[in-house]
C-alpha positions as CSV (number, residue, x, y, z in Angstrom):
1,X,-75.0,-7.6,86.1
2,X,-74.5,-11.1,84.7
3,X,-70.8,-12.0,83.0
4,X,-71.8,-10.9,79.2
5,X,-73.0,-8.0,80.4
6,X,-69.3,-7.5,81.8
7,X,-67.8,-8.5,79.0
8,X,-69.3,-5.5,77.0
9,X,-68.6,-3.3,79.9
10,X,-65.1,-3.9,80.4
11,X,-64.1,-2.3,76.5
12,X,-65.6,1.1,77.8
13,X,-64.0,1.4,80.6
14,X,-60.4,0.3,79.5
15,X,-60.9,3.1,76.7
16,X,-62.0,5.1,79.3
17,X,-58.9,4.7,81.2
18,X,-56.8,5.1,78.6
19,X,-58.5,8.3,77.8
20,X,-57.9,10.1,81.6
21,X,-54.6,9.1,81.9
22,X,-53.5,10.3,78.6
23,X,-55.3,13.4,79.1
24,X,-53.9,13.8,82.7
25,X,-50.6,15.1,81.4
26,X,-52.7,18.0,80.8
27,X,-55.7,18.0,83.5
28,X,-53.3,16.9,86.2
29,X,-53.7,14.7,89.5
30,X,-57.1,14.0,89.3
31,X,-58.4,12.4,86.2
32,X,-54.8,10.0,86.4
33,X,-55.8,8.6,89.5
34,X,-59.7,8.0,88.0
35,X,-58.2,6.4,84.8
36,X,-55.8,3.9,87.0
37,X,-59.2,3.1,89.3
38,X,-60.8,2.6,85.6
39,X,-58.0,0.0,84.4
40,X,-57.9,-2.1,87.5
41,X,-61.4,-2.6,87.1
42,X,-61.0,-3.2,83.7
43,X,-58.8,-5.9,84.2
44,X,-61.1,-7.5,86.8
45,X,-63.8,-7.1,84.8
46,X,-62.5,-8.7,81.8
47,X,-61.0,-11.4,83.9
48,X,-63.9,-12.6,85.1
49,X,-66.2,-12.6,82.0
50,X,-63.6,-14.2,79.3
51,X,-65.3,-17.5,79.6
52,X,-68.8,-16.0,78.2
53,X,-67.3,-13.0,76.0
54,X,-64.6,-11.5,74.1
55,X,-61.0,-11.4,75.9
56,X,-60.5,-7.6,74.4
57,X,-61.6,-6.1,77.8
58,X,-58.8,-7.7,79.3
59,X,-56.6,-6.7,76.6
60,X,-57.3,-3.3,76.7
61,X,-56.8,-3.0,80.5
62,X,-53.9,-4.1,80.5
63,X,-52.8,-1.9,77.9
64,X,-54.2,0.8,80.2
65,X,-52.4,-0.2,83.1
66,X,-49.4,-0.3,81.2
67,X,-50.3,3.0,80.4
68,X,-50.9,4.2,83.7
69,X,-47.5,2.8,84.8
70,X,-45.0,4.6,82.4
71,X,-47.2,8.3,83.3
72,X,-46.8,7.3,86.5
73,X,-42.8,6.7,86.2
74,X,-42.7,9.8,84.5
75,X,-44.3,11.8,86.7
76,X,-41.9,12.0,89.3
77,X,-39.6,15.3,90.0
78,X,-36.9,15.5,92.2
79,X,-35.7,18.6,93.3
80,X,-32.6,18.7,95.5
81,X,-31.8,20.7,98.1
82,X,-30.5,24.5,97.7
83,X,-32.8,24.0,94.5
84,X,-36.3,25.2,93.0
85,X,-37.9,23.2,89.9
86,X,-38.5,25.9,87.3
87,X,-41.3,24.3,84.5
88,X,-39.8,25.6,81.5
89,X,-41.8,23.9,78.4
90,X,-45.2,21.7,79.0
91,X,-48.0,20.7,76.6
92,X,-50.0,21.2,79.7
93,X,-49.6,25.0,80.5
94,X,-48.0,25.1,83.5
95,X,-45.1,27.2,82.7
96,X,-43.4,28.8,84.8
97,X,-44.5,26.6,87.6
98,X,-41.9,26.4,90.9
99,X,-41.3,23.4,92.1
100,X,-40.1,23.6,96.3
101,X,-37.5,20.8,97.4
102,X,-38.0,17.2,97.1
103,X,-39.9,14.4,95.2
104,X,-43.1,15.7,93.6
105,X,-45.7,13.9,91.5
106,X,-47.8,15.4,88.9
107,X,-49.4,13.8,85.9
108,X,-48.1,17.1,84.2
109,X,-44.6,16.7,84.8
110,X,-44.4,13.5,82.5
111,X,-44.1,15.5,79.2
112,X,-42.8,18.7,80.7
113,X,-39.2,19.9,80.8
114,X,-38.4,20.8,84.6
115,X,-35.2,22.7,85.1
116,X,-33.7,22.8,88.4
117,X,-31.9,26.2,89.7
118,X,-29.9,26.4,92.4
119,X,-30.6,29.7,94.7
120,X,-28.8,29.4,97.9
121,X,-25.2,31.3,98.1
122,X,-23.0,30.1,95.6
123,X,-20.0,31.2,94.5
124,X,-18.2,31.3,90.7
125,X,-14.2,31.8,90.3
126,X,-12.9,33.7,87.0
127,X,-9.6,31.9,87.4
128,X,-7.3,31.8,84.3
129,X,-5.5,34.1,81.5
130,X,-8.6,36.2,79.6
131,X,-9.5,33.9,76.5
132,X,-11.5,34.3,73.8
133,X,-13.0,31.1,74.7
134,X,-13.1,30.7,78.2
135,X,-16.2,32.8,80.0
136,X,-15.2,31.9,83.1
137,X,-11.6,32.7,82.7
138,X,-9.3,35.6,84.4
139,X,-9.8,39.0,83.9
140,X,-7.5,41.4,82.0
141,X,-7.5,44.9,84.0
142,X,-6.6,48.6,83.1
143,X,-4.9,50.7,85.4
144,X,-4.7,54.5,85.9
145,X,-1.1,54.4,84.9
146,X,-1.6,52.7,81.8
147,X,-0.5,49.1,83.2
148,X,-2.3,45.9,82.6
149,X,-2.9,43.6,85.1
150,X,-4.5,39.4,85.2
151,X,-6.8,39.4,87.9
152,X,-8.5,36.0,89.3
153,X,-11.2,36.6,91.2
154,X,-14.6,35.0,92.8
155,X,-18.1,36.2,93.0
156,X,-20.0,34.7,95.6
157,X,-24.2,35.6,95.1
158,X,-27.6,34.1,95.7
159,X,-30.5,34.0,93.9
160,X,-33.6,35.0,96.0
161,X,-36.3,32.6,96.1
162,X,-39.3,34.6,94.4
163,X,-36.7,36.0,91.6
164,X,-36.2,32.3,90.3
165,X,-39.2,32.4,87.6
166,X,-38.3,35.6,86.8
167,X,-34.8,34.7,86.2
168,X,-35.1,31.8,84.3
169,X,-38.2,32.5,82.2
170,X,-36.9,36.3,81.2
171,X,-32.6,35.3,80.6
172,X,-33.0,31.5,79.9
173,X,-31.2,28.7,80.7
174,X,-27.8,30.6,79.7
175,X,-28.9,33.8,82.2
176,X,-25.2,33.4,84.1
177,X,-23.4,34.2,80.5
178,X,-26.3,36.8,79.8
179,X,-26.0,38.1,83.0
180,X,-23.3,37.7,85.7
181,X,-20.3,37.0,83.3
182,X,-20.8,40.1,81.0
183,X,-21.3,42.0,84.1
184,X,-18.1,39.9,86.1
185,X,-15.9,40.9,82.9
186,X,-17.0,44.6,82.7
187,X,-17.1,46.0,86.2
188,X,-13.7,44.9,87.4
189,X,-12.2,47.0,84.6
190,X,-14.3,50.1,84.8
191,X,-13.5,50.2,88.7
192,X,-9.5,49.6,88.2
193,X,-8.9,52.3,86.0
194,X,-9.3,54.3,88.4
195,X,-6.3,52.8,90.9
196,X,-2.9,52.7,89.7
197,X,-1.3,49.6,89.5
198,X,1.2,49.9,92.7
199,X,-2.5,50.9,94.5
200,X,-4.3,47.7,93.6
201,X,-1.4,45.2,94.2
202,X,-0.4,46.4,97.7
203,X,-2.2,49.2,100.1
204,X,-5.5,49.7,98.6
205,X,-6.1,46.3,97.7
206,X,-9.1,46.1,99.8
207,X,-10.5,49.6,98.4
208,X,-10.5,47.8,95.1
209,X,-12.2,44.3,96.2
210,X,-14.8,46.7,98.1
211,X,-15.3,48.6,94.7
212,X,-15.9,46.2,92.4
213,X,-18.2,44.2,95.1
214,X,-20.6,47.7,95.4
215,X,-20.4,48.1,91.6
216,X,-21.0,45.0,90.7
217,X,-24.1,44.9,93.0
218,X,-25.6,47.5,91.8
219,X,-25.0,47.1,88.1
220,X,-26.6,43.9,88.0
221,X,-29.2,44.7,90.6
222,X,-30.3,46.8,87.8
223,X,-30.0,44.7,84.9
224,X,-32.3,42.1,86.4
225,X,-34.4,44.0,89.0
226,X,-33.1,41.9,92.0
227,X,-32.9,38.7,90.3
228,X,-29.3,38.2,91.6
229,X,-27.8,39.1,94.4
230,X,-24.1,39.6,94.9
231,X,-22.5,39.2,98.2
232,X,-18.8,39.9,97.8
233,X,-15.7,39.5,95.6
234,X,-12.5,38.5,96.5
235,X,-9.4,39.2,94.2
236,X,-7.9,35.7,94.8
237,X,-4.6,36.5,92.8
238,X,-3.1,39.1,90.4
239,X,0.0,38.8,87.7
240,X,1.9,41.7,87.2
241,X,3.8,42.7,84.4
242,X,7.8,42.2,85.7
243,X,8.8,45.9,85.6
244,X,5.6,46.3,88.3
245,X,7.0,43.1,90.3
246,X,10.6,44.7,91.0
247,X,9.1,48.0,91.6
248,X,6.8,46.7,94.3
249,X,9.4,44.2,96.0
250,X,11.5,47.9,96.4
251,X,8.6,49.9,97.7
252,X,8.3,46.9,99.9
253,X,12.0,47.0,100.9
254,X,12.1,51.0,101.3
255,X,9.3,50.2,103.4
256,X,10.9,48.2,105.9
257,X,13.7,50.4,105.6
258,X,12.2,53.2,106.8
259,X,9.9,51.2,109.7
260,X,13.1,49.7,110.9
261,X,14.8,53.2,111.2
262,X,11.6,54.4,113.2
263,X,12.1,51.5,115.4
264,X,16.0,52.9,115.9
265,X,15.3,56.4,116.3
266,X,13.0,55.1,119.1
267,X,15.1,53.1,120.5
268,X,17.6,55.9,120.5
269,X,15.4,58.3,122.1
270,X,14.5,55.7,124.7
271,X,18.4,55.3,125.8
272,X,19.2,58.9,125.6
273,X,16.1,59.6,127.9
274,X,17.4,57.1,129.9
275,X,20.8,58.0,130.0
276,X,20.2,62.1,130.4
277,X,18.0,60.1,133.7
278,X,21.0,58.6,134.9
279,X,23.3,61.9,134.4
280,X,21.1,63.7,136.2
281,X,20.6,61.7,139.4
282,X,24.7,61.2,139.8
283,X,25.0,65.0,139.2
284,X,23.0,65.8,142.2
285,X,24.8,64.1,144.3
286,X,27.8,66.7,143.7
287,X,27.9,70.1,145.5
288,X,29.1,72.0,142.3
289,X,29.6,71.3,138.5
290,X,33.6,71.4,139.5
291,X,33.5,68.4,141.8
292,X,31.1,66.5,139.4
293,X,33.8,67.3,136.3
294,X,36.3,66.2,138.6
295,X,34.7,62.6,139.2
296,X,33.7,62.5,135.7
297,X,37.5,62.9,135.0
298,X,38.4,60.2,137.4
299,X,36.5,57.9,136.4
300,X,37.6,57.8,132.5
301,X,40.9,58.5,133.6
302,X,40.7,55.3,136.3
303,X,39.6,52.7,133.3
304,X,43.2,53.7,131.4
305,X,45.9,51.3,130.8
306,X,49.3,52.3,132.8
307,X,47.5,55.2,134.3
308,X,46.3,55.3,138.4
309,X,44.5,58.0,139.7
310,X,44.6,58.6,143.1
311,X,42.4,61.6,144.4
312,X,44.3,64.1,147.0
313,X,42.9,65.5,150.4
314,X,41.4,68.7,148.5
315,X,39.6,65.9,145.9
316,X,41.3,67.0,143.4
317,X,42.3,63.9,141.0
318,X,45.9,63.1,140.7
319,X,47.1,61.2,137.5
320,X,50.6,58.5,138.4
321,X,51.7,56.5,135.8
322,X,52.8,52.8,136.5
């Protein structure tokens, strides 16, 4: 094929370039790599037959190659780790494609909008006074007695792995306020109204973080069929109305009260045990109850001030004062 020949050539085959690699947005992998092939040769061609022809063929591939460049650039996804790549909007009809960890290159994913969702165990705090305009904010709670109490807590979940399309193409981009706050705000009160305050703050504390954990799970297990999955949640703090403060910090103090006065009676118990012990082993070292009365009166009448006891032949204690 002689130079003119080229230089006819190389038009068709830079329009042909440009043609694969703006349709591999759409067709994918394949017809980009042919349209790059297509404007390399272009250029070549056109290079080597602009001293007998037209310098368009050149032109043109490097138009192409330009071309092929930015697609290129643009058709790089990272995804990070922890994370899937959800395709959430593409002229080439790959919606709802997953995309696994790392850098990815696809033709397709140069005009498409990829959305990456984190899936591993996470965890969200609701710490805060409840405001109108704060989603993520504390939690206002009802108790049995009629007592309110602010509640921060944190949810700690996962998302698993196949769920992700699910998730993201069914409850959007916002699916944590259509899904996990609503639910976050809700549960905690429907559960604590049925614990009084003086429950919740102190002994059953634990009841109530286990509660709302199982509730929780299940409510939203069946609002999204599995989507999320929640692992447990901790009530990180709670403020109490003052009333509720002093009457705790009194249980509290009866409390110790009452385990300090078990530790006395013990104690108590212990030294008369020990004592009745001791009574008995010196009384059996006496003949009769007289003799052991007798040394029981010595010996208080022995520790006296001014008083001397002497004991006579018989035993018999006898009282001088000095």
């Amino acid at each position: 094929m002689d130079s003119f020949e080229l230089s006819k050539l190389a038009p068709i085959l830079c329009l042909a370039s440009i043609i694969l690699v703006g349709s591999s947005v759409m067709l994918g992998i394949v017809p980009f790599v042919i349209g790059a092939v297509l404007a390399v040769a272009c250029i070549a061609f056109g290079i080597r037959a602009k001293k007998n022809g037209s310098k368009t063929g050149a032109a043109l591939g490097i138009i192409a190659l330009i071309i092929v460049l930015f697609v290129a650039s643009m058709s790089f996804v990272q995804v990070g780790a922890g994370e899937k790549g959800v395709v959430v909007n593409s002229p080439a009809g790959n919606i709802g494609e997953v995309i696994d960890e790392g850098w990815h290159m696809d033709p397709r994913y140069a005009l498409a909008a990829v959305e990456n969702i984190r899936y591993n165990t996470q965890t969200v705090e609701y710490i805060g006074y409840d405001d109108d305009i704060d989603i993520v904010g504390g939690i206002s709670v009802l108790t049995k007695d009629s007592l309110v109490i602010d509640m921060d807590i944190a949810v700690t979940f996962h998302i698993p792995e196949k769920m992700i399309k699910k998730l993201r193409l069914e409850y959007g981009e916002d699916w944590k306020i259509t899904i996990l706050h609503q639910e976050v705000r809700s549960v905690p009160r429907l559960t604590c109204v049925n614990y009084t305050a003086l429950e919740i703050i102190s002994d059953k504390r634990s009841d109530v973080e286990s509660a709302i954990t199982s509730n929780l799970s299940n409510q939203i297990m069946d609002r999204c069929d599995g989507c999320i999955v929640v692992d447990k949640v901790i009530i990180r703090e709670m403020r109490i109305p003052r009333a509720m403060s002093e009457a705790v910090e009194q249980k509290l103090i009866a409390q110790q009260q009452l385990e300090k006065a078990q530790i006395d009676l013990e104690r108590i118990q212990v030294e008369a045990e020990a004592s009745k012990a001791a009574v008995d082993k010196v009384r059996e070292s006496f003949d009769s109850d007289e003799a052991y009365l007798k040394y029981i009166l010595y010996e208080n009448l022995k520790n006296m001030s001014g008083v001397q006891v002497v004991l006579a032949q018989d035993g018999t204690p006898v009282v001088k004062v000095v």
